[in-house]
GURO-81972 format. One record per residue (C-alpha): residue number from 1; residue in one letter; chain; x, y, z negated. Coordinates in pm, 1 decimal. Each point is the difference from the previous one (the first is absolute). Last residue first. Layout:
BEGIN
<node pos="NUM" code="A" unit="A" x="X" y="Y" z="Z"/>
...
END
This chain:
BEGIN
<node pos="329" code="X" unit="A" x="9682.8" y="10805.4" z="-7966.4"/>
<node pos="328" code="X" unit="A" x="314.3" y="-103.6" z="-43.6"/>
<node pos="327" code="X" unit="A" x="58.2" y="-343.5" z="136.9"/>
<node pos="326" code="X" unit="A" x="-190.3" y="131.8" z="257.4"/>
<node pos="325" code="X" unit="A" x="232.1" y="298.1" z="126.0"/>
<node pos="324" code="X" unit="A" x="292.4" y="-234.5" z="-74.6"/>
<node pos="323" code="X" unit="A" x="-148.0" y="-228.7" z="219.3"/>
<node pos="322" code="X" unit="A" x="-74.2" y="266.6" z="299.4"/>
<node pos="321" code="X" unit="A" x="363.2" y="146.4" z="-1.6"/>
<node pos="320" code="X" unit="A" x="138.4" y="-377.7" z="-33.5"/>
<node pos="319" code="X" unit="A" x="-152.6" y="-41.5" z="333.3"/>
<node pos="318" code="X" unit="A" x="83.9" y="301.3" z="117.4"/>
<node pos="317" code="X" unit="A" x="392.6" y="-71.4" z="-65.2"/>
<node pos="316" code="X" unit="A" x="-84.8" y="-375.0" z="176.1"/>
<node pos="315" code="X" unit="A" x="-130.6" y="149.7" z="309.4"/>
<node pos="314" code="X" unit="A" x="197.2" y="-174.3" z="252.1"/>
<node pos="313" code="X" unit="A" x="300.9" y="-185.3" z="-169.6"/>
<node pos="312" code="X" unit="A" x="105.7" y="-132.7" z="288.8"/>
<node pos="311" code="X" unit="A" x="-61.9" y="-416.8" z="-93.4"/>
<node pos="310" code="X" unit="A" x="-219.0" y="113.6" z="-301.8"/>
<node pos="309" code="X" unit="A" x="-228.3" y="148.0" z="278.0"/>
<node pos="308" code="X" unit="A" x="-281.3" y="235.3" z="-116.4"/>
<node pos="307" code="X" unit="A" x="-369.9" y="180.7" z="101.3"/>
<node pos="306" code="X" unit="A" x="-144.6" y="177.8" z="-297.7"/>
<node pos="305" code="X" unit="A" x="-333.8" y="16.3" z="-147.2"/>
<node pos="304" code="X" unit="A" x="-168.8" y="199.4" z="-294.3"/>
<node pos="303" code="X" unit="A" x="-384.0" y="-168.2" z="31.3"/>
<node pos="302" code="X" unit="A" x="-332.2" y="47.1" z="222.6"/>
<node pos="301" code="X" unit="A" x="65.3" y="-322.4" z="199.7"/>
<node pos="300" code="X" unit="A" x="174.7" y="3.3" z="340.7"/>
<node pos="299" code="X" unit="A" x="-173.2" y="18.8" z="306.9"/>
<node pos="298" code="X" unit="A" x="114.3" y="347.2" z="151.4"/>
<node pos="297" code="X" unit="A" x="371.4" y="-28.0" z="-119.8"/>
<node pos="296" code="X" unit="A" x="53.2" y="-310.6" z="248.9"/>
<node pos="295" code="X" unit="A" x="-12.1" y="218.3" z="319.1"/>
<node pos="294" code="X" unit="A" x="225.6" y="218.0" z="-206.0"/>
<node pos="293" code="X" unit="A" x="259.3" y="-255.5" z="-36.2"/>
<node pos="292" code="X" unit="A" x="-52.7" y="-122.9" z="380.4"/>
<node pos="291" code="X" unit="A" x="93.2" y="364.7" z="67.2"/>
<node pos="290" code="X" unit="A" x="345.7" y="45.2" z="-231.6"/>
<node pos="289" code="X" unit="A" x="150.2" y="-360.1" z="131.6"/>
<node pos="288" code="X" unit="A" x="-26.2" y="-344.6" z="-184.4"/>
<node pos="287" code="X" unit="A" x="195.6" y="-317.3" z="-51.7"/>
<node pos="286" code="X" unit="A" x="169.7" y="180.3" z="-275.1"/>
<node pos="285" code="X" unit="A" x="-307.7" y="37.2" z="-158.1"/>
<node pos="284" code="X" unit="A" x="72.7" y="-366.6" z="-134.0"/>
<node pos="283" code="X" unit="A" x="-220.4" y="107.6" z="-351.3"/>
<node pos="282" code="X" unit="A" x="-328.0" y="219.1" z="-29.9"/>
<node pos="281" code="X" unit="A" x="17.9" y="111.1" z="-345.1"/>
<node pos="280" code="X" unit="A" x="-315.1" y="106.1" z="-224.5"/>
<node pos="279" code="X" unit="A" x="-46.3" y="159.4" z="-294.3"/>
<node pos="278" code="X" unit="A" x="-207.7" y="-132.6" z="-307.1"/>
<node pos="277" code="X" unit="A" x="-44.2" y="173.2" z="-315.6"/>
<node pos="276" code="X" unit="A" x="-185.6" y="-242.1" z="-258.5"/>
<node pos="275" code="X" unit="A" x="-381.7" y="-44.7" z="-90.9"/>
<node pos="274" code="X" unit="A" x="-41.8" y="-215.6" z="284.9"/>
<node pos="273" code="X" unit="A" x="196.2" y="-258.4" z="-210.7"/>
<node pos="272" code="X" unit="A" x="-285.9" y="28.1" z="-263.2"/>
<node pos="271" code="X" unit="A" x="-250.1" y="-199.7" z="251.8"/>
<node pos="270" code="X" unit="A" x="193.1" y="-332.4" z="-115.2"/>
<node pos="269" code="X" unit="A" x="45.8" y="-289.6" z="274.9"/>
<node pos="268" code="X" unit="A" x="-263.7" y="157.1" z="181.2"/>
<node pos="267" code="X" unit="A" x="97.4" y="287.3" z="34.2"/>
<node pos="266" code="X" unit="A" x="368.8" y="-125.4" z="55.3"/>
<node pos="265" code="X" unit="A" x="-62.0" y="-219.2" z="268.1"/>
<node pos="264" code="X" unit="A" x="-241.4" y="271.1" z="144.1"/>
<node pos="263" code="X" unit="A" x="276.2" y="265.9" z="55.9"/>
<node pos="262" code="X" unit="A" x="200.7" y="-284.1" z="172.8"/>
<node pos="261" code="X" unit="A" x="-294.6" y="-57.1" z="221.3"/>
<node pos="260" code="X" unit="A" x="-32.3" y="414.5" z="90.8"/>
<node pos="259" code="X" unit="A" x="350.1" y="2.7" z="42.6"/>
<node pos="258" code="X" unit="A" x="16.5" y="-279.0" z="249.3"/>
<node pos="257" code="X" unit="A" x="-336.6" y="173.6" z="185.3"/>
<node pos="256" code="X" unit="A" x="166.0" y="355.8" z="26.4"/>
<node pos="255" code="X" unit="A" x="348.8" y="-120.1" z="125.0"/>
<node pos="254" code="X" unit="A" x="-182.0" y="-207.7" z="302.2"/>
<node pos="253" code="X" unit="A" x="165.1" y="-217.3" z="218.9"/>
<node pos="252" code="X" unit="A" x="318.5" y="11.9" z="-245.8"/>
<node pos="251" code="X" unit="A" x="318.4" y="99.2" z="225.1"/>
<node pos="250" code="X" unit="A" x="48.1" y="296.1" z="-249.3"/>
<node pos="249" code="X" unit="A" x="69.2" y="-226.8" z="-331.8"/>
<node pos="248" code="X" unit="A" x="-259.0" y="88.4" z="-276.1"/>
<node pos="247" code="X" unit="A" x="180.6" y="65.4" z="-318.9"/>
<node pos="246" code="X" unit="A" x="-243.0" y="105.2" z="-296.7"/>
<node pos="245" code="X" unit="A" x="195.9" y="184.6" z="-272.7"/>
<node pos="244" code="X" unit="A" x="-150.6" y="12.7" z="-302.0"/>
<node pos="243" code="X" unit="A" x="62.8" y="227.2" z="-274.3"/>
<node pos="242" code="X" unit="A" x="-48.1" y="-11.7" z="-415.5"/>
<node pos="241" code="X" unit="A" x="116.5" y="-378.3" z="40.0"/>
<node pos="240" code="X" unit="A" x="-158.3" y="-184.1" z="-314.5"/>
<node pos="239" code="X" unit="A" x="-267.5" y="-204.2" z="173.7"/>
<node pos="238" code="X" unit="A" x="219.0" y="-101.1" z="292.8"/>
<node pos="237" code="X" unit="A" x="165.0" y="-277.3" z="-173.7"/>
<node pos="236" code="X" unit="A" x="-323.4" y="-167.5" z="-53.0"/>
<node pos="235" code="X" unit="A" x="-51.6" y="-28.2" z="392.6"/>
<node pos="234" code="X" unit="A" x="277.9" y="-269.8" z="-39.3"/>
<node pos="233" code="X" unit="A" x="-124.6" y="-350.9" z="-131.3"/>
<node pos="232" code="X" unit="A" x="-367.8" y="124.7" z="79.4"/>
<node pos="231" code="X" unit="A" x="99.3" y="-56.8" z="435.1"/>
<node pos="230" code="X" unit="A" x="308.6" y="-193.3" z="117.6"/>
<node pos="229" code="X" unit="A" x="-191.3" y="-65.1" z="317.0"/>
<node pos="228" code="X" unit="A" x="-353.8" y="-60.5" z="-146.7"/>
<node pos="227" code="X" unit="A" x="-131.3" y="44.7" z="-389.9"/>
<node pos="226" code="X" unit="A" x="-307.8" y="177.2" z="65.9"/>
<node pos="225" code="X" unit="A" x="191.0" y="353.4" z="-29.0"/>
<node pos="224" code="X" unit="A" x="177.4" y="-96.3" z="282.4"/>
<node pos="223" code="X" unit="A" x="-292.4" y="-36.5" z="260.4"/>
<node pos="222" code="X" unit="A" x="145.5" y="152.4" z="286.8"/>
<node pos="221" code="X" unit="A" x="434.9" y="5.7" z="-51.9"/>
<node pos="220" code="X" unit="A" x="214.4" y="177.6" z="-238.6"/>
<node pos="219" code="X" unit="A" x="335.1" y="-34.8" z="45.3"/>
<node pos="218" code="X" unit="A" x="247.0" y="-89.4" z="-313.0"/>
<node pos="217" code="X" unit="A" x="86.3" y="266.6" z="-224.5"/>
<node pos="216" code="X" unit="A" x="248.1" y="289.4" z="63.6"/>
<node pos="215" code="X" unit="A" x="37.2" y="267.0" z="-332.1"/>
<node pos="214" code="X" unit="A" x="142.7" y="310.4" z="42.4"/>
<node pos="213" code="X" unit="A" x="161.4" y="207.3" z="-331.0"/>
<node pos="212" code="X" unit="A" x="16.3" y="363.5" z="57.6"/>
<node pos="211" code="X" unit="A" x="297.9" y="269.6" z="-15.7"/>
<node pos="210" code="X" unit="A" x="102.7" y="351.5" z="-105.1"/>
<node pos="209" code="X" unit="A" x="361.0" y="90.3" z="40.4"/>
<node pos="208" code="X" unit="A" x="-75.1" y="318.2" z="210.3"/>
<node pos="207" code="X" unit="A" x="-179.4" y="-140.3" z="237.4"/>
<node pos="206" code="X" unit="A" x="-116.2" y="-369.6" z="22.5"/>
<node pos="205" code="X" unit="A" x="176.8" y="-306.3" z="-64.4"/>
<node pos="204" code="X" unit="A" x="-256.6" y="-330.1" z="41.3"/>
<node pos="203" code="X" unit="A" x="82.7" y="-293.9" z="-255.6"/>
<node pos="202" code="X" unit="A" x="-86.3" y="-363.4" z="142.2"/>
<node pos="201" code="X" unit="A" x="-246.3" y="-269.9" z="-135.0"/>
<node pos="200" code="X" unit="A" x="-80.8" y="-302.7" z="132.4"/>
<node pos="199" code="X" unit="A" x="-305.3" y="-212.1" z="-32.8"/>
<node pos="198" code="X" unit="A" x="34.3" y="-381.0" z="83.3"/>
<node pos="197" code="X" unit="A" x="-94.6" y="-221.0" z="317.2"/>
<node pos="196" code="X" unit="A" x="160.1" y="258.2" z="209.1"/>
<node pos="195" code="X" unit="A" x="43.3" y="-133.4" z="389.5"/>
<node pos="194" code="X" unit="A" x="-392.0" y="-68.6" z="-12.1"/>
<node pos="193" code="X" unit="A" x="12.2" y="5.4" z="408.4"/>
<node pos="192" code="X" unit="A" x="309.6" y="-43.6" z="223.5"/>
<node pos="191" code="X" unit="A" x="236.5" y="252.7" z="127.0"/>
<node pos="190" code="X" unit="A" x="212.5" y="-17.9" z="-328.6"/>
<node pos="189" code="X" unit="A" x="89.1" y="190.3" z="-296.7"/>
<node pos="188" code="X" unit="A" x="87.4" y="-74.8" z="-346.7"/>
<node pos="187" code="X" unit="A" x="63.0" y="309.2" z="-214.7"/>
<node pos="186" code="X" unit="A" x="272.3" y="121.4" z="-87.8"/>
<node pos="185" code="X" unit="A" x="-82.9" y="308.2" z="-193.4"/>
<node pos="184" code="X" unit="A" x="273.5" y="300.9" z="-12.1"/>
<node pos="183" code="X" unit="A" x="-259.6" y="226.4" z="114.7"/>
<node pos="182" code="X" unit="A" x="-147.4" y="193.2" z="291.6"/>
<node pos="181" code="X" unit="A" x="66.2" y="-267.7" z="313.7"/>
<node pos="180" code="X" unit="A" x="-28.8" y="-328.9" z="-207.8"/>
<node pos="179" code="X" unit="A" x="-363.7" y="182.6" z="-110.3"/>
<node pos="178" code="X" unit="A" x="-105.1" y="38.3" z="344.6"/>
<node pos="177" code="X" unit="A" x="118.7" y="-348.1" z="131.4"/>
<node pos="176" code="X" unit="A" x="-199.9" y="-167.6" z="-284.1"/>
<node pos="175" code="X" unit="A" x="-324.1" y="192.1" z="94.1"/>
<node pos="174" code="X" unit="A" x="50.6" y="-46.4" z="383.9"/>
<node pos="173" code="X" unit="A" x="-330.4" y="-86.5" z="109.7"/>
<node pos="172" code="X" unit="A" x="90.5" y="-368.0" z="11.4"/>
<node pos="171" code="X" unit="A" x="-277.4" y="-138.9" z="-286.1"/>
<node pos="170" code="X" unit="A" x="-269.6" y="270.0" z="-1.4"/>
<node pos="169" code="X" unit="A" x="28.3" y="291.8" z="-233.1"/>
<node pos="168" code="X" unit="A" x="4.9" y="206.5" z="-333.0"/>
<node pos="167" code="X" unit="A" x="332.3" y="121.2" z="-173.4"/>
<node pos="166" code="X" unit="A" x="-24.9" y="124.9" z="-281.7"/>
<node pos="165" code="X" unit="A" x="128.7" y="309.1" z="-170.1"/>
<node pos="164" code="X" unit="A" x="52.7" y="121.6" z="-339.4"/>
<node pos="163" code="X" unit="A" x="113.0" y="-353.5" z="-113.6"/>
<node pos="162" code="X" unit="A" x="-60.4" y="-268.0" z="-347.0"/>
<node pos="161" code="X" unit="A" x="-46.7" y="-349.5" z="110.6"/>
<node pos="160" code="X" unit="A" x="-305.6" y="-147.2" z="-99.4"/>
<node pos="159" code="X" unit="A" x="116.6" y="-299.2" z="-190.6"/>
<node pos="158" code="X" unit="A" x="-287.2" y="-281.0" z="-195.6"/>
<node pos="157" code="X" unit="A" x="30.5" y="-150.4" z="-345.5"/>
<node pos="156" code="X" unit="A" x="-227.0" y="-248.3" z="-39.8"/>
<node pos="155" code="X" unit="A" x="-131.1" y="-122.4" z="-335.9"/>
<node pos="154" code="X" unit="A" x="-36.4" y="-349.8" z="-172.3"/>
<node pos="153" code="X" unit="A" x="-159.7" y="5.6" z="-367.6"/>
<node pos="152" code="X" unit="A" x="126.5" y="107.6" z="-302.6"/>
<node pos="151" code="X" unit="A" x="-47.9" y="213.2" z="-282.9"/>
<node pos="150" code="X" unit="A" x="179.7" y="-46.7" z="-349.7"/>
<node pos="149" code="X" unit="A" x="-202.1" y="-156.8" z="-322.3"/>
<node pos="148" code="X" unit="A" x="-25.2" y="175.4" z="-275.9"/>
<node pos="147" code="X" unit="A" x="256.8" y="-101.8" z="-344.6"/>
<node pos="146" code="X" unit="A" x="-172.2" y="-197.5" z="-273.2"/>
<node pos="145" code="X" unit="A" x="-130.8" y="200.9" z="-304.7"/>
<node pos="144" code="X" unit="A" x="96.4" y="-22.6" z="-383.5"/>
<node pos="143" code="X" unit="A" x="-179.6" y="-150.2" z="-211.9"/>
<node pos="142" code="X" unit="A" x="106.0" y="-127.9" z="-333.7"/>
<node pos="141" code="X" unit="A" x="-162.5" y="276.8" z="-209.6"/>
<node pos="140" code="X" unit="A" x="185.4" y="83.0" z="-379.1"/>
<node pos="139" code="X" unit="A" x="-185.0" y="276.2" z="-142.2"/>
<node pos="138" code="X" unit="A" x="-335.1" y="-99.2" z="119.2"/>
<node pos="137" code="X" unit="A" x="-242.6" y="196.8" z="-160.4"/>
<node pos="136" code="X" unit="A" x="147.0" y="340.8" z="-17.1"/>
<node pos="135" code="X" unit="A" x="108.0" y="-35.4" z="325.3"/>
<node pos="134" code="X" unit="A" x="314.8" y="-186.1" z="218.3"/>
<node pos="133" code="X" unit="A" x="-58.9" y="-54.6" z="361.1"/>
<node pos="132" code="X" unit="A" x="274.8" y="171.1" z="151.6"/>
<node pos="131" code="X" unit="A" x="228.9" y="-110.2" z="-175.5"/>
<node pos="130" code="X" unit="A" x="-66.4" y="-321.8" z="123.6"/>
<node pos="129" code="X" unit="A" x="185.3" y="41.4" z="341.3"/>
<node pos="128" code="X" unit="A" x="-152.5" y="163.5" z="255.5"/>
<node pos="127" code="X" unit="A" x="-4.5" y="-154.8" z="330.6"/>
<node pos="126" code="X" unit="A" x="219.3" y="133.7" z="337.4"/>
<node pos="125" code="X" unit="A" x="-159.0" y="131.1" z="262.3"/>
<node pos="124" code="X" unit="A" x="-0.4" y="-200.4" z="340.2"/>
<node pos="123" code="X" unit="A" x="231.0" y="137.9" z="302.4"/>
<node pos="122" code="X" unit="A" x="-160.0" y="255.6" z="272.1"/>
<node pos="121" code="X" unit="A" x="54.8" y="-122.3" z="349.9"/>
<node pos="120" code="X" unit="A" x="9.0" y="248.4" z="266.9"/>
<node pos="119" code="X" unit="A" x="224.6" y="270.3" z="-214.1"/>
<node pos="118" code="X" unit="A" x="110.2" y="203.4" z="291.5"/>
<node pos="117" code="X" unit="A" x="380.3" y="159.5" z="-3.1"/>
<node pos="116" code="X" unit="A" x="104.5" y="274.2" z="170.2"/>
<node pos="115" code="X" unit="A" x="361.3" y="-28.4" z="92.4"/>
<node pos="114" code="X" unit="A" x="-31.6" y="94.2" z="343.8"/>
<node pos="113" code="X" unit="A" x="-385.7" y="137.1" z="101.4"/>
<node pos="112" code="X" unit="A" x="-225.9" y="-181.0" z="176.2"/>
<node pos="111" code="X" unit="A" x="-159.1" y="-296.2" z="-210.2"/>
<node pos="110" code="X" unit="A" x="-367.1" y="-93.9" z="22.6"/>
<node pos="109" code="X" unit="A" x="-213.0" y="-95.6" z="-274.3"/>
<node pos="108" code="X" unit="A" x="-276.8" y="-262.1" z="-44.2"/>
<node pos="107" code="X" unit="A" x="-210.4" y="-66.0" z="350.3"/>
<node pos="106" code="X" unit="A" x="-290.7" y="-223.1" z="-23.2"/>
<node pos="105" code="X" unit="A" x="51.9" y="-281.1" z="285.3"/>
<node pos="104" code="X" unit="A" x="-235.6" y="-222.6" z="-219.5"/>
<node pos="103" code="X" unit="A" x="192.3" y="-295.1" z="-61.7"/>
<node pos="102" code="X" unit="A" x="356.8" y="88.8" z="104.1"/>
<node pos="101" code="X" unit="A" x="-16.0" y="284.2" z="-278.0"/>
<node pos="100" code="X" unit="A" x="185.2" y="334.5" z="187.5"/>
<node pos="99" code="X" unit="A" x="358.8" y="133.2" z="-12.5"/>
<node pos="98" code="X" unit="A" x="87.4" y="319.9" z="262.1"/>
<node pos="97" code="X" unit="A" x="349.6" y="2.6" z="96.3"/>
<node pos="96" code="X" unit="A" x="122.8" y="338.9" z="200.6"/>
<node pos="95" code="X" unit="A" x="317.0" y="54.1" z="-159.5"/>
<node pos="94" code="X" unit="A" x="214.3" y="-377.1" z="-23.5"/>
<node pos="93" code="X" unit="A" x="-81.5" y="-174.9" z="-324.3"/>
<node pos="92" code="X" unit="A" x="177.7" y="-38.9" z="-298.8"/>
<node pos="91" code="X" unit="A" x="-147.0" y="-320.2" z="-241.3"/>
<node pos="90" code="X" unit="A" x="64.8" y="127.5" z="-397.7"/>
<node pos="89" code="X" unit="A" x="-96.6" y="-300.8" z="-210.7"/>
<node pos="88" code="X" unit="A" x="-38.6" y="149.1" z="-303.6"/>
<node pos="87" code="X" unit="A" x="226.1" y="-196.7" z="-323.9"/>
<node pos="86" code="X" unit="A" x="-301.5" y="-99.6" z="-286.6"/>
<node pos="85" code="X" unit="A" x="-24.0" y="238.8" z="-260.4"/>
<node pos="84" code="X" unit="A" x="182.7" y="-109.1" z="-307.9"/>
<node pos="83" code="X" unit="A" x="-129.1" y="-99.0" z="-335.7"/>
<node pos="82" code="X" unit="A" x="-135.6" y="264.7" z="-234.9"/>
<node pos="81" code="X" unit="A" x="191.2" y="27.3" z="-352.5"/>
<node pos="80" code="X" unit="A" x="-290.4" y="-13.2" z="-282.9"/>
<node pos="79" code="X" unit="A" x="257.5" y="-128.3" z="-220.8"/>
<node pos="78" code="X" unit="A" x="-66.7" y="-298.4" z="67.6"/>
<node pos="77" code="X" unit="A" x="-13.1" y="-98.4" z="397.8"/>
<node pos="76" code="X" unit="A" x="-219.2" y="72.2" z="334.0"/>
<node pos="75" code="X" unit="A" x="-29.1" y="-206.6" z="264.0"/>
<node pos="74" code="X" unit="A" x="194.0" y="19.3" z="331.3"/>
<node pos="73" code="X" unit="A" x="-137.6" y="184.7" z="311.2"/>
<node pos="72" code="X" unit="A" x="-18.0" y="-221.4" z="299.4"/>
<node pos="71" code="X" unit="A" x="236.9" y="13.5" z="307.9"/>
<node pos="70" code="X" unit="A" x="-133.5" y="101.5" z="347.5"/>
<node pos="69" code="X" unit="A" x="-69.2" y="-267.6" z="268.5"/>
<node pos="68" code="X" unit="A" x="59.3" y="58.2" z="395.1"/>
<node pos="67" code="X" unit="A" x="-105.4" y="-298.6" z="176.7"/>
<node pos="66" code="X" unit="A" x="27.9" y="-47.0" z="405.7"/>
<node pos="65" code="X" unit="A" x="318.9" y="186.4" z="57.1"/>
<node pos="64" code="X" unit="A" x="88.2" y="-145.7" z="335.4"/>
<node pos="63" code="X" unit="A" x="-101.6" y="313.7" z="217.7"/>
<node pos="62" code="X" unit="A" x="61.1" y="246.9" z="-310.5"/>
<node pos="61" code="X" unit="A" x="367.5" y="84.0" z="133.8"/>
<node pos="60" code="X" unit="A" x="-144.3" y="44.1" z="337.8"/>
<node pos="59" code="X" unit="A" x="-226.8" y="241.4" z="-55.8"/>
<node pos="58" code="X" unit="A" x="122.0" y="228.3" z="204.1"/>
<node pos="57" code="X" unit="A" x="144.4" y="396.6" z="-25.0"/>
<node pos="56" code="X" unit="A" x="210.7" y="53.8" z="-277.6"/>
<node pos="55" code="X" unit="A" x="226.3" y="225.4" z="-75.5"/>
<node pos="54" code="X" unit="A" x="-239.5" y="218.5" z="-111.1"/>
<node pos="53" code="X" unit="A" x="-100.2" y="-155.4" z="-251.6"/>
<node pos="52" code="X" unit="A" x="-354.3" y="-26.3" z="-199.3"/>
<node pos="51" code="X" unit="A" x="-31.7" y="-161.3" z="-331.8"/>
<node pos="50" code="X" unit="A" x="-319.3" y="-221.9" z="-93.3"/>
<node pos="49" code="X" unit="A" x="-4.0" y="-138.8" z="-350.9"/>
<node pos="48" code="X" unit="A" x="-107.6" y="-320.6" z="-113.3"/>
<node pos="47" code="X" unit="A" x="-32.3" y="38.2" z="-382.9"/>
<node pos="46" code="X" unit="A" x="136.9" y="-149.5" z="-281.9"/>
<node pos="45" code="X" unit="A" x="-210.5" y="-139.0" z="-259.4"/>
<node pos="44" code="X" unit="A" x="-49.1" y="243.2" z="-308.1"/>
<node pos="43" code="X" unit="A" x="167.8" y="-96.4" z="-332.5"/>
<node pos="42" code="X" unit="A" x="-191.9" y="-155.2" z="-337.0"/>
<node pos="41" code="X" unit="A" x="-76.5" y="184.2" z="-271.2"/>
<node pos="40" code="X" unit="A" x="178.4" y="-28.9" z="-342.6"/>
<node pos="39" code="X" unit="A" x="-85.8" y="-195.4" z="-287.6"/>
<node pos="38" code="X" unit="A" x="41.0" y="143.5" z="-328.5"/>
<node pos="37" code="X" unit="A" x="-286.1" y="-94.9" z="-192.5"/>
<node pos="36" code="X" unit="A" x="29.0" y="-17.2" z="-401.4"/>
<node pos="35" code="X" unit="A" x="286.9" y="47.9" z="-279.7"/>
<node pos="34" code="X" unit="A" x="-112.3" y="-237.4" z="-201.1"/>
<node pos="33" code="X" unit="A" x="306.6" y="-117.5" z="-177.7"/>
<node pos="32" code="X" unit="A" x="182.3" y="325.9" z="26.7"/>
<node pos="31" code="X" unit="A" x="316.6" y="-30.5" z="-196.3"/>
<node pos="30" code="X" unit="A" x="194.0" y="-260.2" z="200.7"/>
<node pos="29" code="X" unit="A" x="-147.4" y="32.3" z="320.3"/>
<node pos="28" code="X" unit="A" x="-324.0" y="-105.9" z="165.7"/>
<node pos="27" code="X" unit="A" x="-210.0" y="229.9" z="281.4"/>
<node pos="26" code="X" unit="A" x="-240.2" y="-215.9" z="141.6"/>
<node pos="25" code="X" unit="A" x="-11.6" y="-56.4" z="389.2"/>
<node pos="24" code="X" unit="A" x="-293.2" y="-91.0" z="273.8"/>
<node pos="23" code="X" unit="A" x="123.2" y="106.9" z="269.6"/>
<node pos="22" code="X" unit="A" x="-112.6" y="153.0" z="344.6"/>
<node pos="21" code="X" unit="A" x="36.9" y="-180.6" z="279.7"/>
<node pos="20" code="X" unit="A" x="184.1" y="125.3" z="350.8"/>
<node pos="19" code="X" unit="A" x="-149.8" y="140.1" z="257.0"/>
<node pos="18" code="X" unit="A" x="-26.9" y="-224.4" z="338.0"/>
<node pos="17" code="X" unit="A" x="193.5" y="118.9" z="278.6"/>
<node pos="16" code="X" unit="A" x="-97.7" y="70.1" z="328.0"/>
<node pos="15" code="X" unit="A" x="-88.3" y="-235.6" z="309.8"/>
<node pos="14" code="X" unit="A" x="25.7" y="40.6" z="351.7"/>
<node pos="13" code="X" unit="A" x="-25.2" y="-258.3" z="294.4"/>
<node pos="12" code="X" unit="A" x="125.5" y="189.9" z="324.6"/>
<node pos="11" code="X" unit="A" x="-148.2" y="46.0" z="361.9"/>
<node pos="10" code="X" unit="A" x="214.8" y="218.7" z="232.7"/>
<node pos="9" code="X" unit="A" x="-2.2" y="204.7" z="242.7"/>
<node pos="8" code="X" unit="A" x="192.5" y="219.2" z="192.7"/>
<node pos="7" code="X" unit="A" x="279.4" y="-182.4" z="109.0"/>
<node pos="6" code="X" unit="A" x="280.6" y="106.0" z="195.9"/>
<node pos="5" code="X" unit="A" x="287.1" y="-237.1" z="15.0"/>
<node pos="4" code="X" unit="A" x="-93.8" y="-170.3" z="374.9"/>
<node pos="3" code="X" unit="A" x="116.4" y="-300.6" z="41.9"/>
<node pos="2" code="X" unit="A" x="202.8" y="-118.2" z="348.4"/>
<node pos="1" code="X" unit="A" x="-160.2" y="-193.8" z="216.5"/>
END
């Protein structure tokens, strides 16, 4: 079977620098026998730095990156000359990555802009050196402080995929074959269930040059948000969509009762989602005439619908109509 390159999380050992010392350094030349303290501070340990890109959009180059270890400030010198701050360890991140503490889930920073950078592990301050400590009553002090200690600890660093619209169903309703149909995205498709085992993402034109990003994830079946089907791994990408679309195929038994269970996937999964703009397309319409659509108008729930076909292109234009209308609002 051939390996998917989309991952969305990952689990990664992290550790920033340790400052450097400070000195402990008398100033001695030719003429100046006593010349006193001089020692310099010591330099900051590097940070690990988060960087967003958009030209990423998996994980995949952090998959086997277990360690990531910044560089530790060096200690100060005569001359009071402060020793150099540890090199940062910059780690660039596709848009959408949220990093949390593996131990207690807490969440840290998120990334979603390109080239913004998140500091999630501050490196240790550097000591003073022991000119610092010099007073009236100790006019030649041989302290000087040792550098702090960096953070570290394990941390996750998790992917919800950055889209205006996504795309909300059961496996086979024709999610994948919709978004092949509007966009350049190739998705896999197949007459069998759980055909996408990875989200995809596809660019919609609209009117007048304007356009919206679509994102497919795998089906959602009963009982999702408890971990079944492909379940937790891929509701989380629907937490940043503005819009979702809920695809109910028209041969369903009952259209009202397989949106009503996909509705309660994602309430209970995280009651926020209901927050969002949802519209609703009825997909294969192609199989039906003008009557038996409005025979099926009369028990459909109290949301913006439309009956498509990505096979004719049936309703597509209104579709987009009622999403941009959302994605507005």
């Amino acid at each position: 079977m051939e390996k998917s390159n989309f991952v969305d999380f990952v689990k990664i050992y992290m550790r920033s620098g340790k400052g450097g010392a400070g000195s402990v350094h008398f100033r001695r030349e030719k003429f100046v026998p006593k010349g006193g303290p001089d020692g310099g501070d010591g330099g900051r340990g590097g940070h690990i730095i988060l960087r967003g890109s958009s030209q990423l959009w998996t994980l995949l180059h952090l998959k086997y990156n277990k360690h990531i270890i910044a560089e530790n400030g060096r200690s100060g010198g005569g001359s009071q000359s402060t020793g150099a701050s540890g090199k940062d360890r910059i780690i660039e991140v596709p848009l959408g990555t949220v990093a949390k503490k593996a131990d207690s889930g807490e969440k840290i920073c998120e990334v979603v802009k390109d080239g913004k950078e998140k500091i999630l592990l501050e490196g240790g301050k550097g000591g003073l050196g022991n000119v610092h400590f010099k007073s009236s009553a100790n006019q030649a002090p041989r302290t000087a402080q040792p550098g702090e200690e960096g953070q570290e600890g394990w941390y996750i660093l998790e992917l919800k995929i950055l889209a205006d619209v996504g795309l909300v169903g059961y496996p086979n309703a024709g999610k994948s074959t919709l978004l092949s149909s509007i966009s350049a995205a190739k998705p896999k498709i197949a007459d069998y269930p759980f055909t996408t085992l990875e989200p995809n993402l596809g660019l919609i034109k609209y009117r007048e040059d304007k356009s919206f990003v679509m994102a497919d994830i795998p089906g959602i079946i009963e009982n999702a948000h408890q971990g079944k089907g492909l379940g937790l791994r891929f509701l989380r990408h629907i937490e940043r969509n503005s819009v979702l679309l809920f695809m109910v195929p028209s041969d369903s038994k009952n259209i009202r009762e397989e949106y009503n269970t996909l509705f309660n996937e994602l309430k209970q999964y995280n009651p926020e989602l209901l927050d969002k703009q949802r519209v609703l397309a009825i997909s294969k319409s192609d199989l039906l005439d003008r009557e038996l659509m409005e025979l099926m108008e009369r028990d459909l729930p109290d949301l913006s619908y439309v009956f498509i076909s990505s096979v004719t292109n049936y309703g597509i234009s209104r579709m987009k109509d009622l999403i941009w209308e959302a994605i507005n609002q």
